[in-house]
Structures are given as structure tokens and as C-alpha cells.
TIMI-942000 format. One line per 8 residues: number of its first residue (from 1); their letters; for each residue z, y, x of C-alpha. Coordinates in steps of 0.05 Angstrom, whole numbers. Layout:
REM TIMI-942000
NUM> A> Z,Y,X  ...
***
This chain:
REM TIMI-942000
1> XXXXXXXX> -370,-291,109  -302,-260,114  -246,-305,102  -174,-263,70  -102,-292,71  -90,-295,7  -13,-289,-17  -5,-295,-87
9> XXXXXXXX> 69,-253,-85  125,-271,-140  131,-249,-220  62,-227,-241  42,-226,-176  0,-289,-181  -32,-267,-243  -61,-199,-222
17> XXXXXXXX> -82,-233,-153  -121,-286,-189  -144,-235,-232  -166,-194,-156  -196,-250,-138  -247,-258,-199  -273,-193,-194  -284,-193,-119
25> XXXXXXXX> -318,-261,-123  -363,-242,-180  -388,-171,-140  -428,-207,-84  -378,-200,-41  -389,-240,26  -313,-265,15  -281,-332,23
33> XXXXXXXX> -195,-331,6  -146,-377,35  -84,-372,-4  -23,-395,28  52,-422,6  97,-354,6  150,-324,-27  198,-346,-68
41> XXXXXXXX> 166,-413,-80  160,-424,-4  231,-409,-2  257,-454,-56  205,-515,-19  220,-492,55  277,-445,69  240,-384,76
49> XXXXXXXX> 184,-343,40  147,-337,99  130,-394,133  92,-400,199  27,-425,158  21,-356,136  22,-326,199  -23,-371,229
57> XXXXXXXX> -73,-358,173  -72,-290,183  -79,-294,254  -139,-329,241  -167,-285,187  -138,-214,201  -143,-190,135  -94,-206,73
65> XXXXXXXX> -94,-192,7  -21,-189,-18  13,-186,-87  76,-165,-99  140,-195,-65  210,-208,-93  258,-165,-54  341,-164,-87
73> XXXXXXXX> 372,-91,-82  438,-96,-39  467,-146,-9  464,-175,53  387,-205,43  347,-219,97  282,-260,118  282,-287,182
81> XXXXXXXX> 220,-305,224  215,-339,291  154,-296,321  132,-285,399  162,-235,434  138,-188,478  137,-239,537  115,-297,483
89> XXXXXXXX> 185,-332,486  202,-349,411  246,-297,372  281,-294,307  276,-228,274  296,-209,208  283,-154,161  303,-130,84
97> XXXXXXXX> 238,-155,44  174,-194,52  138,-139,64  164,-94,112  166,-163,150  90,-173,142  86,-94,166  132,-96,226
105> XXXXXXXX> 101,-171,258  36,-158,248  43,-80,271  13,-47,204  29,15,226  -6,56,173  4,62,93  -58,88,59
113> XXXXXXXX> -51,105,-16  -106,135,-48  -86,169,-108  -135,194,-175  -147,197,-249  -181,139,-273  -221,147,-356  -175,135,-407
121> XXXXXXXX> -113,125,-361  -57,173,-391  -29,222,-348  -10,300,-351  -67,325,-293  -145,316,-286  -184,323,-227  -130,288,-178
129> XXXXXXXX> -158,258,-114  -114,254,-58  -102,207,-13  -35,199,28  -20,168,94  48,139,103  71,124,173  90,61,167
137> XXXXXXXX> 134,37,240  191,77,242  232,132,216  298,97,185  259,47,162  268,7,230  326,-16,193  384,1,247
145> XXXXXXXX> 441,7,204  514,-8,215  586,-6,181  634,49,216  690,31,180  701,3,98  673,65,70  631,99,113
153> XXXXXXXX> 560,73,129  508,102,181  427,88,192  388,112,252  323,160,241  279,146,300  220,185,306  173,180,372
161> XXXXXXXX> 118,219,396  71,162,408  74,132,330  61,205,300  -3,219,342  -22,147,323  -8,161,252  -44,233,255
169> XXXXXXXX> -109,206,288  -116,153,229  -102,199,172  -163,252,212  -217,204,221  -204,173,152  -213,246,126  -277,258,172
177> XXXXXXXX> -302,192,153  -296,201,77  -309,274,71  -249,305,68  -235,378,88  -159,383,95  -93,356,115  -18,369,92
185> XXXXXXXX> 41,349,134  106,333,99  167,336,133  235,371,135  237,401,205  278,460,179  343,422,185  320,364,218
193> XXXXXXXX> 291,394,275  287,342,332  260,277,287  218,312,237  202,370,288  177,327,333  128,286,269  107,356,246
201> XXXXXXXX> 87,383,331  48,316,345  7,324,283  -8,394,298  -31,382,366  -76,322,342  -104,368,299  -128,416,349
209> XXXXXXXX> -186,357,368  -207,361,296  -223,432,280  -267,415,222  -212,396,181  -155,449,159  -79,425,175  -25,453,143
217> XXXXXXXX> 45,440,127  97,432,76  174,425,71  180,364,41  221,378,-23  173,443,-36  115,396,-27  147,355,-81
225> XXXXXXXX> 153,411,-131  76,432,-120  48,361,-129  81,369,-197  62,437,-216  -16,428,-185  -31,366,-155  -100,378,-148
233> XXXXXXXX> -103,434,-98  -86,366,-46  -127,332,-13  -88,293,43  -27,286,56  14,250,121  86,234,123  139,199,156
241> XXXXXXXX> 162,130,127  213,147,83  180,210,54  116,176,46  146,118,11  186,171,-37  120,224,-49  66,167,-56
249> XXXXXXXX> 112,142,-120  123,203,-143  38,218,-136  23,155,-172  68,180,-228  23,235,-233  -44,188,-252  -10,144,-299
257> XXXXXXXX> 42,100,-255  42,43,-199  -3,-1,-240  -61,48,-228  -38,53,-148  -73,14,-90  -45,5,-29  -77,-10,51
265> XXXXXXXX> -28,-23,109  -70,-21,175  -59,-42,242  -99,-43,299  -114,-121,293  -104,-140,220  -92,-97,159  -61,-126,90
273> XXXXXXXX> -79,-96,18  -29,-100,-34  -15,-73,-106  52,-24,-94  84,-48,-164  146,-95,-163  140,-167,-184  162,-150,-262
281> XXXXXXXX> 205,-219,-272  213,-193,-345  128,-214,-367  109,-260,-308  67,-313,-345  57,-274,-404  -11,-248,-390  16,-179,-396
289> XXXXXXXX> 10,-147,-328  -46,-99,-312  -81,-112,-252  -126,-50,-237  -75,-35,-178  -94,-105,-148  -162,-95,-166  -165,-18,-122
297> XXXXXXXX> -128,-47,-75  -186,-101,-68  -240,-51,-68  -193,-22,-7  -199,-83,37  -275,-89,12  -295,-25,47  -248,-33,109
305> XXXXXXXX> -298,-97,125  -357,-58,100  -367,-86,33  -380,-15,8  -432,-32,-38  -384,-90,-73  -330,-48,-76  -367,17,-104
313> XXXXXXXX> -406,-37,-156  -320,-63,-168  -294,14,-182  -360,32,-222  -353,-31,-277  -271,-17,-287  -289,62,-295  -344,33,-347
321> XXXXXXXX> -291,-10,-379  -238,41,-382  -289,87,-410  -304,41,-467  -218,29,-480  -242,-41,-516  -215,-85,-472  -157,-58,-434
329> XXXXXXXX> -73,-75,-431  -14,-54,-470  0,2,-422  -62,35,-426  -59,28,-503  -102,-39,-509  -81,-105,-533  -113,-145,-478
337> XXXXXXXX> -85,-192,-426  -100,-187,-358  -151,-245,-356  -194,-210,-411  -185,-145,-371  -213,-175,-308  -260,-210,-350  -287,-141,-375
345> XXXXXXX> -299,-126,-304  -336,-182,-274  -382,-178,-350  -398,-109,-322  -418,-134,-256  -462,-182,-284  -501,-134,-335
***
């Protein structure tokens, strides 16, 4: 039996996990979830929206799955956690959301987004089926920012060479392991040629120990304008943080939106699965959201602990009931909620 963290996440977050959590239970699924007290409940009841019961969980468990989190644009909003450090002294740390917090203490160092058309789900392409691999440690997303003077403002791009092989190996052996045959690098090492020269080298010498997959590379704003003109000619893709976070929007905008999108961060001792859609304050409670990213994003964490056969029986029933468009939400032209949606699913299991 595999026990999962779960955290329910703010908004409609706690609808589409429950609605997760259904369909994972009713595939046969050797799964047991422990939800915990997080966001912004725990931080109207306890100060913060990440308290050290959900750390300790997933210490015990090493696997979460993770709706979405409130994070505020601007402003000076931060979570703070008191964490080991390196010599296992007590720290506080702080960071901009929930969960870049959740990636940086529990070392999640890769973002897997798997990206394709789904029946019935409107979108301008067919045949899409990439998946992208978002380092997930560094770039400016360390968060190093400071104030020069009232109007001026500068962040700090770090790139190493360590975190770019580490990120390269994952994205090959995920391609060996799944049968893929080729592998894109994003990055704009024309002008910035020490950071994103030094990404785009360590992935190329990486890819020398893999010479049955094909490496290229792509500028990153001409790799934008191809994924729009012919988006199925790619098959994987690797970035740095803040290009990956940036190109796997824009890729989910190509199969319908971020309510089709899954999302995997993985780390070398824990990995957390979470739907890449905000919170959407504006239908929370409504029984409005969809929850087929949740859902993917569950059939993710199924195979990474070799539940392949629940999570292939999870992805075969929603393709059935998006095939039949009965019994599907508002924004894939359907009247139903996202209970009778899941409902749809786990009826599918059962038949």
C-alpha cells in the first residue's frame, strides 16, 4: 500500500482533489491518502500555510498529491518555514508561494509536463504529444532579488553546471524509458551566453551517453513561434526554469488550456503531483471546476510508483467519457459539475 500527502490547495482546489481522489480509489489502485491542514486555511488557524505536519507527512510518505495554492501577485508575500539546514540546526527560509516552497525544501528539482490532445477537448492542433521538462532549482527563480535604488530593481540568473546535467539525464531516461526518439533544448545562449550557454553545453554533452535519442536545439523565442505554427513535429523539450515555466503554458494553450495540463515535480527522495491551474476564487464551491488536470496529474504519480495498469485503466475511461461528450464541464461544452465528471470516470472503471 502506498500512502500520498494529500494537500487539498485553496479555491477549487479541494474540489478537483476530492474529485482525484475518487477516481484513483475506484481504479484498484494500491493507494491510501493522508490529507493534511495547508494553505490558506492553515494560515488563517496557525500562522502559516505550511505547517510542520505537512512536512512530516511527507517525509513519511514521499509522495504528494497537491492542488492548487493561493499565491497574491506583488507585494512583499512570503511563507516562511523553519526547516534543517545543511548541518541540521533549524532555519527559517522563505519563499514567494506555496509551491516553489514545497519544490525548493523538498529538492523537486524537475518539472515534467506532458502535453496532448485529449477527444472532444477543443483546440486548433491534432496529433500533439510532447512532453516538456522544466528545470526546476535555479535559474532566477532562486528568488535573489534586491532594490538598487526607488526605481530600479535587479534579480540574479544563476545557472550551474551540476543542476543542468541533472536536469538533462532525467529528461533522457524519461525519453528512453517511454519511447521517445528526440530531444529539444530551449534556451537563449545567443545573447546570454555564460548562463544559458552553459544549460545548452551540459545538455549536449549528456547527450553524447545517449546516442539513441536525437538532441537538438532551439532559440527560445523561435522555439515559441514553431510550437504555434507545428507543434507536433516535438517530441521533448528541456528548459531552464523560467523558460519552462513560460513554454509549458504556452504548450498547454495549444491542447485546450491548463485544465487539460498535469504536472510532476521530482526529486531524488519525494516527488509531488499537482494540477498547474490557479486556485479560481471566482467558482470555488460551485461545482464548476474541471478536474481532468488533477485527474492526469494522478495518473502521473500512479505510474511513478508503478501503478501503470491503474493509471492506463484512469486515462482509458476519461478518453471514453470525453469521447461520449455526455457528461463533461462547461468548458468543454457540457453542463456537468465536477462530481458528475469524476463520477463518469470511476462508472467507466467499473463497467
Amino acid at each position: 500500500m502506498h500512502r500520498v500527502t494529500l494537500i487539498p490547495g485553496d479555491g477549487i482546489g479541494p474540489e478537483v482533489t476530492a474529485a482525484a481522489r475518487a477516481v484513483v480509489e475506484a481504479s484498484g489502485a494500491a493507494i491510501e491518502f493522508e490529507p493534511v491542514l495547508s494553505g490558506q486555511e492553515a494560515e488563517k488557524q496557525l500562522g502559516t500555510p505550511l505547517p510542520a505536519a505537512v512536512f512530516e507527512s511527507i517525509e513519511r510518505n514521499c509522495v504528494v498529491m497537491k492542488g492548487p495554492t493561493f499565491t497574491p501577485f506583488g507585494g512583499n508575500y512570503r511563507v516562511s518555514v523553519e526547516r534543517p539546514g545543511a548541518d541540521g540546526t533549524p532555519e527559517r527560509r522563505s519563499y514567494p508561494s506555496v509551491a516553489i516552497t514545497l519544490r525548493k525544501e523538498l529538492g523537486l528539482y524537475m518539472n515534467v509536463r506532458p502535453i496532448k490532445n485529449y477527444p472532444n477537448v477543443r483546440s486548433r492542433f491534432a496529433d500533439v504529444d510532447i512532453v516538456i521538462f522544466r528545470e526546476n532549482s535555479e535559474d532566477l527563480y532562486i528568488g535573489n532579488e534586491r532594490m538598487i535604488d526607488a526605481d530600479t530593481a535587479e534579480a540574479v540568473k544563476r545557472i550551474t553546471r551540476a543542476a543542468s546535467e541533472r536536469a538533462a539525464r532525467f529528461a533522457f531516461d524519461y525519453l528512453r524509458k517511454t519511447g521517445r526518439k528526440r530531444l529539444t533544448v530551449g534556451h537563449k545562449a545567443n545573447v546570454l551566453k555564460m548562463t544559458d550557454g552553459l544549460f545548452l553545453s551540459s545538455a549536449q554533452d549528456v547527450a553524447k551517453s545517449y546516442p539513441d535519442i536525437a538532441c537538438d536545439q532551439r532559440v527560445v523565442d523561435a522555439l515559441c513561434m514553431e510550437l504555434v505554427i507545428r507543434p507536433d513535429t516535438f517530441d521533448g523539450l528541456l528548459l531552464t526554469n523560467l523558460y519552462g515555466d513560460i513554454v509549458s503554458d504556452l504548450c498547454a494553450g495549444l491542447v485546450g488550456g491548463l485544465g487539460v495540463a498535469p504536472g510532476a515535480n521530482v526529486g531524488e527522495k519525494c516527488a509531488m503531483f499537482e494540477a498547474v491551474h490557479g486556485t479560481a476564487p471566482d467558482i470555488a464551491g460551485r461545482d464548476l471546476a474541471n478536474p481532468m488536470a488533477m485527474i492526469l496529474s494522478a495518473v502521473l504519480m500512479l505510474r511513478y510508483l508503478e501503478e501503470g495498469a491503474a493509471a492506463d485503466r484512469i486515462e482509458k475511461a476519461m478518453c471514453e467519457v470525453l469521447g461520449e461528450n455526455r457528461t463533461v464541464t462547461r468548458d468543454l461544452g457540457g453542463t456537468a459539475g465536477t462530481k458528475a465528471f469524476a463520477q463518469a470516470i470511476v462508472e467507466h472503471l467499473e463497467d
